[in-house]
C-alpha positions, 0 to 999 in steps of 0.5 A: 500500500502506498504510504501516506504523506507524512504526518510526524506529530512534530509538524502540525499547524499548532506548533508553529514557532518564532524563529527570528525576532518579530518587529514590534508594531504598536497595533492591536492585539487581537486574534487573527480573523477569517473573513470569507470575501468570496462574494465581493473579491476579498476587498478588504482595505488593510488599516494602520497597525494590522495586516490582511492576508489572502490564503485558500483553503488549502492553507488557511489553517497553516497561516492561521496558526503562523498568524496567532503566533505573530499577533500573540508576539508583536500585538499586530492583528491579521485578517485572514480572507478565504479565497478561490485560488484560481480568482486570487492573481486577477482579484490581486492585479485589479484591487492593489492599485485602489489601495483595497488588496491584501498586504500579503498574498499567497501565490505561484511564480509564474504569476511573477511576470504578470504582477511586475509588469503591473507593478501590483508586487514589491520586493522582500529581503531575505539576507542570509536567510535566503540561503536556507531555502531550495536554489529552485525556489529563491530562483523562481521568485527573482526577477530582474535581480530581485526576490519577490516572493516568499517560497513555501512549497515545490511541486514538480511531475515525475514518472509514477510507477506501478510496482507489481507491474515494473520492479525496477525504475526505467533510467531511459525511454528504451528500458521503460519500453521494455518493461512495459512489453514484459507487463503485457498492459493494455497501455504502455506508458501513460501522458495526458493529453486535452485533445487538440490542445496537447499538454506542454507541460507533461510532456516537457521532462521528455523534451528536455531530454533532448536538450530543447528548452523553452528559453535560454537562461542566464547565468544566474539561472533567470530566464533571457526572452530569447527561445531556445525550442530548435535546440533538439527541437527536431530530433524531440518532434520527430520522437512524438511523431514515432510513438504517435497512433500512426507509429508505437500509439504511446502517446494518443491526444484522446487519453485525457487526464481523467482516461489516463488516471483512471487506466492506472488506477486499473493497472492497465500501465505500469507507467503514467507522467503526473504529479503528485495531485493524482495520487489520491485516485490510486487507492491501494496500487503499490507506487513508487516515484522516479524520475521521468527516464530519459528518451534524449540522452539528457536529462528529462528536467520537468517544470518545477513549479513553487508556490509562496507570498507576495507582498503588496506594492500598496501594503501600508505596514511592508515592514510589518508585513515583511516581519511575519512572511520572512520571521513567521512563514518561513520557519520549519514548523509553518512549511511544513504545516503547509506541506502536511495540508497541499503535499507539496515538498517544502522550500525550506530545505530543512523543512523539505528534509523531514518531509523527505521521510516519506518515500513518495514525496522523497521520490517527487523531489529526487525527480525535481533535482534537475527541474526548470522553474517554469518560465515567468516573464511575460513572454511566456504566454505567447508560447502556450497554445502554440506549442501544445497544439504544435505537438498534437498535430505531430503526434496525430501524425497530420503534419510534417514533424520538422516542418510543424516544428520550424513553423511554431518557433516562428510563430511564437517568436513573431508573437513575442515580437 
């Protein structure tokens, strides 16, 4: 039976702790308040002396206990407001300019280039501190040399393995095909797709594989806007279109995710690409989490997508605020009272360590050893659907691997322009 996430006594939401010295700011001393805005967008004013934080459902009970222990220390009150996750970025970018958003909001990082180019985020100082979180993390969440978030949680896909159908973990594309002849399933190896739209984002630690990279990266690791798709982009086309239904049927655009999902939870394919959200839907099937196997001779690097805090360009109390996101939600105990309630491996490498005891959250984060934070400038958004839909036509066999290929790269780079 697959061992549940792990939930150590040591890690629960009530024992939040401070670990560095609080400001202090002279406000009220309240308890924390939860207020559901759902109905008017979460518009509420912050006042002198208190803080509002946007949190979803996920997380509120963590913030909450991070939130009593920072008013307990400093007498400052934080209202905390309920919100949809999915409405937080738009919600975010329309009321910080009318001075009614939150101080702190929770967030992903591929929001990042959105909320620069409004101007709706400021910059947060982590010092050394910034040293005790993952590299991927403190990466994802910099823009133009400065960190804008404070980062709680990774996720990344990976190759999610039947056990009793594959014993051993495949290290490259060949040596899962071979395991999945000898398990005789009805599916050789699962990757989701939405029809005609393609998913990118699955497919990309086999891309990556062959070297093909959505940007090029700085030295820094920040990303240039300069494509990087040619780059084994030929050999990668060519590869979809041989496991296509006209070639092996590895890959067909109709197994959607619910098809795929629900064909592994069967035991209809020892191998299925997917994150750590499915897991749930494969009640007692014995799993183990590897890394994608390679089908290019590189390294398969997924996306590595994080989640954290944004503080408000508008904040009344940025110090304050500051004080409880770098001081409150970075300390062992809230991260990993975040990563009991989403799943997801901590950011704070000492946090993600202990989270590392169980073994399928150790597997997802040895699979994201060598993940990409997803792209977050604004440029990105002019690849999306281009490329997905590129790769469902070559899949489906009805264009020409190389050609299709060559016609995206100029698409998107005409769209960046």
């Amino acid at each position: 039976m697959r061992k549940s996430v792990f939930t150590g006594g040591a890690a629960t939401a009530a024992a939040l702790a401070l670990v560095l010295g609080g400001c202090s700011s002279g406000g009220t001393t309240t308890e924390p308040e939860s207020t559901d805005q759902s109905g008017d967008a979460g518009a509420v004013e912050a006042t002198e002396g208190e803080l509002t934080v946007w949190v979803d459902e996920t997380r509120e009970a963590a913030v909450t206990a991070a939130a009593e222990q920072f008013t307990e220390t400093t007498g400052t009150k934080v209202n905390l407001v309920l919100k949809n996750f999915d409405e937080i970025r738009a919600d975010f970018t329309a009321q910080v300019p009318t001075g009614k958003g939150p101080d702190i909001t929770v967030g992903a990082h591929d929001w990042l280039g959105e909320l620069t180019a409004n101007g709706v985020v400021a910059p947060i100082e982590l010092g050394d501190k910034a040293g005790e979180f993952e590299d991927a993390s403190i990466s994802a969440f910099t823009f133009d040399g400065s960190l804008y978030g404070l980062p709680y949680a990774i996720e990344n896909i990976a190759l999610i393995r039947n056990v009793a159908l594959a014993p051993e973990a495949p290290a490259t594309w060949e040596d899962a095909m071979a395991a999945a002849d000898a398990a005789g399933t009805k599916y050789k190896f699962l990757v989701q797709m939405n029809g005609e739209e393609g998913d990118p984002y699955t497919f990309y630690p086999l891309q990556s594989s062959f070297g093909s990279t959505v940007f090029k990266q700085n030295d820094d690791g920040s990303f240039t806007n300069e494509l990087n798709l040619a780059t084994g982009g030929d050999e990668f086309a060519q590869f979809l279109a041989d496991n296509g239904p006209k070639g092996t049927d590895v890959f067909n655009q109709d197994r959607t995710y619910d098809i795929v999902v629900d064909a592994f939870a069967k035991g209809e394919s020892p191998f299925l690409i997917g994150g750590p959200w499915m897991l749930d839907s494969f009640g007692d099937v014995e799993l183990s989490v590897d890394p994608v196997p390679s089908a290019g001779g590189e390294a398969a690097a997924p996306f590595a997508g994080v989640q954290g805090f944004y503080l408000s360009a508008q904040s009344k109390n940025p110090l304050i605020a500051t004080d409880f996101m770098v001081n409150y939600l970075s300390t062992e105990e809230a991260q990993l009272a975040m990563y009991e309630a989403g799943g997801r491996p901590p950011a704070l490498k000492a946090a993600a360590e202990v989270a590392a005891e169980d073994p399928i959250t150790a597997g997802f984060i040895a699979a994201g050893a060598d993940a990409q934070p997803m792209p977050s400038i604004p440029e990105m958004a002019a690849v999306w659907t281009p490329w997905g839909r590129t790769e469902a036509q070559i899949i489906a066999g009805s264009v020409d691997p190389a050609e299709a290929w060559a016609k995206m790269i100029t698409d998107i780079q005409a769209e960046i322009g």
